[in-house]
C-alpha positions in Angstrom: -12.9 -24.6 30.4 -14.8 -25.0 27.2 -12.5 -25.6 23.9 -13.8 -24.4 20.2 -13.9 -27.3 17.8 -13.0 -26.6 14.3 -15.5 -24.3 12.6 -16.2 -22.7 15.5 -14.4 -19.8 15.3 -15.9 -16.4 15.1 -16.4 -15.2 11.6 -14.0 -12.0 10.9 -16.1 -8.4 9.6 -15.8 -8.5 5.9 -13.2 -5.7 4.3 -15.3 -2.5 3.4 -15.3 -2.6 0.1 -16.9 0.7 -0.1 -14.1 2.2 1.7 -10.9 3.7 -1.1 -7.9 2.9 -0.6 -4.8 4.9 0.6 -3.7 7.4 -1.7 -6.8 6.7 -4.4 -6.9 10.3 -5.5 -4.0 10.6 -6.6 -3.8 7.5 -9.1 -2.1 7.9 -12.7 -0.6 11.0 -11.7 3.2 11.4 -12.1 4.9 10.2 -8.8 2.6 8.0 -8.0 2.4 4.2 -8.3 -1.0 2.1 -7.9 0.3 -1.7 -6.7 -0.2 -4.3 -8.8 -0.7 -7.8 -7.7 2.5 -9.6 -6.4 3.9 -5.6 -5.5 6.3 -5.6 -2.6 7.5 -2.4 -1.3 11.4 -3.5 -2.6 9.8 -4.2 -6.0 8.0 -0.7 -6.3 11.0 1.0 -5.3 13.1 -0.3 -7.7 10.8 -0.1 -10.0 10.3 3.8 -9.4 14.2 4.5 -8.6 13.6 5.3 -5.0 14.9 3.5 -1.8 12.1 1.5 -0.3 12.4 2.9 3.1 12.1 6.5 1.5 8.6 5.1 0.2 7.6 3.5 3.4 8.1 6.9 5.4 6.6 9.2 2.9 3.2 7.0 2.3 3.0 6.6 6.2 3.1 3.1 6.5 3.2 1.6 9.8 4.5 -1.9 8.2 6.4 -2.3 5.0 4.6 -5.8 4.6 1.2 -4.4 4.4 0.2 -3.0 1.0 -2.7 -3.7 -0.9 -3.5 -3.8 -4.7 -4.8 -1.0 -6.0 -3.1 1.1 -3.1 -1.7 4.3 -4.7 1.8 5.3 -3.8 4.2 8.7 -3.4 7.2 7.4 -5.7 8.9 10.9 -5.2 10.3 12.6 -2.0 7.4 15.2 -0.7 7.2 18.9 -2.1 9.7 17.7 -5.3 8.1 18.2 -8.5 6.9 14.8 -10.3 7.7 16.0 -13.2 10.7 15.8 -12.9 11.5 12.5 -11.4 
């Protein structure tokens, strides 16, 4: 049995950087919302008027933890008019 020492560890792939984020085409338009730094999905969805777990099942997300800054958001329910949110 051979034990890593510290430092040993394999090094993780860096983040594609190159790679958009979720949702990037559609940031600044009405019904959407770009996360900020310190963004939780509770926050955002209080912040838009909207039910968090409404968010989390229209963007898709498999966890409600995961979001990243700059991540662009549906704020409003699918197929309903931004506009008038």
């Amino acid at each position: 049995l051979i034990v890593a020492g510290p430092g040993t560890a394999p090094a993780l792939p860096a983040a594609d950087t190159s790679k958009p984020l979720p949702g990037a085409e559609n940031a600044g338009k009405p019904g959407y919302y770009t996360v900020k730094p310190g963004d939780t999905m509770i926050r955002v969805g209080l912040e838009s008027g909207q039910n968090w777990k409404d968010l989390v099942k229209w963007n898709n997300l498999d966890n409600a933890n995961v979001i990243e800054v700059g991540q662009v958001l549906r704020v409003v329910p699918p197929g309903e008019n931004a506009s008038g949110a």
